[in-house]
C-alpha positions in Angstrom: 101.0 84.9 94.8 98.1 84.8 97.4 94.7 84.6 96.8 92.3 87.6 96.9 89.1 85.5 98.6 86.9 88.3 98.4 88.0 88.4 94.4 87.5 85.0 94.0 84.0 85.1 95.8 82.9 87.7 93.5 83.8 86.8 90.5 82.2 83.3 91.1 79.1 85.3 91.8 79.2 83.5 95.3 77.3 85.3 98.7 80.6 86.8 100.9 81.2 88.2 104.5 83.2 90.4 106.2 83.4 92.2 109.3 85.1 95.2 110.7 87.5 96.4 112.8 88.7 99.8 114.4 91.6 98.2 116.7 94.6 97.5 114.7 95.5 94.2 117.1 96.5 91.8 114.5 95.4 89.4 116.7 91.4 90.4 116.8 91.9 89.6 112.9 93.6 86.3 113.8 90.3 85.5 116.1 88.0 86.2 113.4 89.6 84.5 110.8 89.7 81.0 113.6 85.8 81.3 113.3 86.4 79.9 109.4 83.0 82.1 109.1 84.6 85.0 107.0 86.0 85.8 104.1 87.3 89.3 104.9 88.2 91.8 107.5 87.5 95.3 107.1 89.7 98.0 108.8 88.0 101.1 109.0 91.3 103.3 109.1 88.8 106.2 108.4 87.3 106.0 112.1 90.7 104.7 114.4 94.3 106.0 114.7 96.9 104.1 113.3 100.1 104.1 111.9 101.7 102.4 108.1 103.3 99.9 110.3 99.6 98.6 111.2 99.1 98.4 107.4 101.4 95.5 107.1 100.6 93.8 110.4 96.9 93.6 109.9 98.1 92.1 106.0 100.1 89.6 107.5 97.1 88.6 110.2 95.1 88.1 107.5 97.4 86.1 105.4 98.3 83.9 108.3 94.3 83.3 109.0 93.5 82.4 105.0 91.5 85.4 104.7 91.4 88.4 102.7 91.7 92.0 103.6 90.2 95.5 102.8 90.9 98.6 104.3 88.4 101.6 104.7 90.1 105.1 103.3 89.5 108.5 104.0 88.9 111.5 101.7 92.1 112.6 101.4 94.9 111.4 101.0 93.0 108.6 98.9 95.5 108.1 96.5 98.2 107.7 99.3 96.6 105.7 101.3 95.5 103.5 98.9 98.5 102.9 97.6 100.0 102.0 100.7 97.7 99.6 101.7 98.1 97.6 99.1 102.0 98.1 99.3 101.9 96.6 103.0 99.6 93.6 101.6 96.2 94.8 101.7 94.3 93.3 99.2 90.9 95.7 98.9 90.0 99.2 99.2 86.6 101.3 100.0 86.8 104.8 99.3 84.4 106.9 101.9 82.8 109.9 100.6 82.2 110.0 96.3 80.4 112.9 95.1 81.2 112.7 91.4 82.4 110.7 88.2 86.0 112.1 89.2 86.5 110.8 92.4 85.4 107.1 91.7 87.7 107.6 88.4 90.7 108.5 90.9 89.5 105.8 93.7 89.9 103.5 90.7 93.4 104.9 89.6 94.3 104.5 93.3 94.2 100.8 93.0 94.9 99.9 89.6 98.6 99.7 88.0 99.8 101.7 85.5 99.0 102.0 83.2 95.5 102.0 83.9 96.3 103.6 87.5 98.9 104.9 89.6 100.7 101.7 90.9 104.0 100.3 89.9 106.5 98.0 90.7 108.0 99.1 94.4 110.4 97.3 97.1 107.5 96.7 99.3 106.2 93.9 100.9 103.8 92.4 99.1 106.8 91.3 96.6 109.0 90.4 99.8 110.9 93.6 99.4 113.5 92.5 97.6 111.3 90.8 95.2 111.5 87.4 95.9 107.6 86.3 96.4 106.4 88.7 93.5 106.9 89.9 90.0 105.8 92.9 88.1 103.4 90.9 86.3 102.2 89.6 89.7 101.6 93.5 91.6 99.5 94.1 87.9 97.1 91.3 88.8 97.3 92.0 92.5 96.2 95.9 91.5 93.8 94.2 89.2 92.1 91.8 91.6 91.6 94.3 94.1 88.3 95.2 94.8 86.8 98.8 94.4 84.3 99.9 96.7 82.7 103.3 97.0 80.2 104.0 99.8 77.6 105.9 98.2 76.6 108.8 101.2 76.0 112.0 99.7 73.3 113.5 97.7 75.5 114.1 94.5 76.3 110.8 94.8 72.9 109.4 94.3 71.9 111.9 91.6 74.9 111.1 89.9 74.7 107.0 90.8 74.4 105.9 87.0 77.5 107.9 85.8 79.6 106.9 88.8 79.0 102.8 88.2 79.5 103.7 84.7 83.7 104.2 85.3 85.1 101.4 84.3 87.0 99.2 87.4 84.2 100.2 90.0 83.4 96.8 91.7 81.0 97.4 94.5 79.4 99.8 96.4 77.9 100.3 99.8 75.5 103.1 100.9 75.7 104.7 103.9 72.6 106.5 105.4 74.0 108.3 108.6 76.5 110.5 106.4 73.5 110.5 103.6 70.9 111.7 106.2 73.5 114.5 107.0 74.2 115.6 103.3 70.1 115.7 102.7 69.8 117.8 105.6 68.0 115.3 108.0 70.9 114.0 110.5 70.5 111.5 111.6 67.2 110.5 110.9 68.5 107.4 108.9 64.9 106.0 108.5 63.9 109.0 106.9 61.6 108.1 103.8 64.5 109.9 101.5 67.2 107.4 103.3 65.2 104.5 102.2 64.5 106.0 98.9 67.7 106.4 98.0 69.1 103.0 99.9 66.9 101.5 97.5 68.1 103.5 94.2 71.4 102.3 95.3 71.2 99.0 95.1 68.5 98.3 92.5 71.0 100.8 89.8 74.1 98.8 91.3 72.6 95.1 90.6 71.3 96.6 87.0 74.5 97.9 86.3 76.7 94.5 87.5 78.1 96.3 90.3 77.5 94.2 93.6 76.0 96.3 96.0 77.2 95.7 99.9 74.8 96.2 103.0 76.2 96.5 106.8 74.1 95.2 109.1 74.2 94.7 112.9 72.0 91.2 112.8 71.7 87.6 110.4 67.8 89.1 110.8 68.5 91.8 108.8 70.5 90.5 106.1 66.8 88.5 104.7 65.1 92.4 103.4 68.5 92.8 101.2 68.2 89.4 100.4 64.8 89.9 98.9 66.5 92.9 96.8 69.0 90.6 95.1 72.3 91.9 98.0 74.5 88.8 98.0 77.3 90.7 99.9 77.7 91.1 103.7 79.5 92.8 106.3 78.2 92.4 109.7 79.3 93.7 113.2 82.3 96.1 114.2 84.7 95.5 116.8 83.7 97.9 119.2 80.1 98.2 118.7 80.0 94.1 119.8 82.6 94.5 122.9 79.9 97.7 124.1 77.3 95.6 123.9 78.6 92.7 125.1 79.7 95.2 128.3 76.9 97.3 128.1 74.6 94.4 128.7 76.6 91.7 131.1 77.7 94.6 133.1 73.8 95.9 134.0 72.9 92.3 134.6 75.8 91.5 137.1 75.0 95.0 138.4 71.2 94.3 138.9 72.1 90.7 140.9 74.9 92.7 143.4 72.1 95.6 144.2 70.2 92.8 145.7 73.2 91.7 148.2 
């Protein structure tokens, strides 16, 4: 059975790092996992069209690189989707938009076997579909390793934040200020003092309640203020915000030396 790295890295209480992805090329999470820097790739299904067949291509990237593998939900069909993931191989799952103690309990029932979730034993391929590479006892630690993140992005949310970490099986959590800003009636405006205010609730209830709280950032530079707050896990860049730059800025330089021919 294959190691869940990201698991493993938590429950050591050791500093992890992913990144993420919106292109389902197996390959870009080939590249990433050649740099030997991370310890997870992130697809954010919730922002880029796919289909199930990416589910188990972007698993078997992963598996091929030694690196683990999450998968960024939407709302609904969480369950579904969840479910699948983890059928075609992927090991972790963040569930986008919690407003109450019910959704994280179903995020959590997503993930878990029964009879603590909704998982069984299934012809799929993380068992080699005829069950040659995995047992039921092996899908129930599988479903038991994998990790449960909520983003934390609306105002219920953060009113409710104690009760939410309180459901058992909830493993991380990562807030997210652009949808938050939205929900608060300020979008956008992701400095806001309330953002920060409740940024800050976030993690400070997460670390007090031994849920490991996530920050994204765009920069190493910016990893040191979470740092200071006790944030041990990472995940910095996405795929297509680093190829715009990358174009955005090379493009206007080369473009600045050929006006001058």
């Amino acid at each position: 059975m294959r190691e869940n790295r990201l698991r493993e890295k938590m429950r050591k209480g050791e500093p992890t790092i992913g990144t993420r992805i919106l292109i389902a090329w197996p390959g870009i999470v080939e590249l990433i996992g050649y740099t030997n820097v991370y310890d997870y790739v992130e697809f954010v299904s919730e922002y880029a069209p796919y289909s199930l067949y990416d589910f188990d291509n972007l698993a078997r990237a992963a598996e091929l690189v030694g690196i683990s593998s999450m998968i960024k939900i939407d709302q609904e069909p969480r369950t579904y989707l969840a479910e699948r993931a983890l059928m075609a191989g992927i090991q972790n799952v963040l569930f986008v938009d919690i407003r109450t103690v019910e959704d994280a309990e179903e995020a959590v029932r997503a993930v878990r076997a029964e009879p603590k979730g909704f998982n069984g034993f299934r012809m799929d391929r993380r068992v080699g579909y005829v069950s040659v590479t995995a047992s039921a006892p092996d899908v129930v630690k599988m479903c038991d390793d994998a990790v449960v993140a909520l983003m934390i992005e609306k105002k219920s949310a953060v009113e409710n934040l104690e009760e939410i970490l309180s459901v058992e099986g909830v493993d991380m959590v990562q807030f997210g200020p652009s949808d938050y800003s939205v929900s608060i009636g300020r979008p956008g405006e992701t400095s806001h003092p309330k953002v920060r205010e409740a940024e800050l609730k976030t993690i400070k209830t997460a670390l007090k309640m031994d849920v490991a709280p996530r920050a994204e950032i765009r920069s190493p530079e910016a990893a040191k203020r979470y740092i200071e707050l006790g944030v041990r896990n990472f995940s910095i860049g996405t795929d297509v915000s680093v190829l715009y730059s990358w174009w955005k800025q090379n493009g206007t330089e080369l473009q600045k030396i050929l006006s001058k021919i």
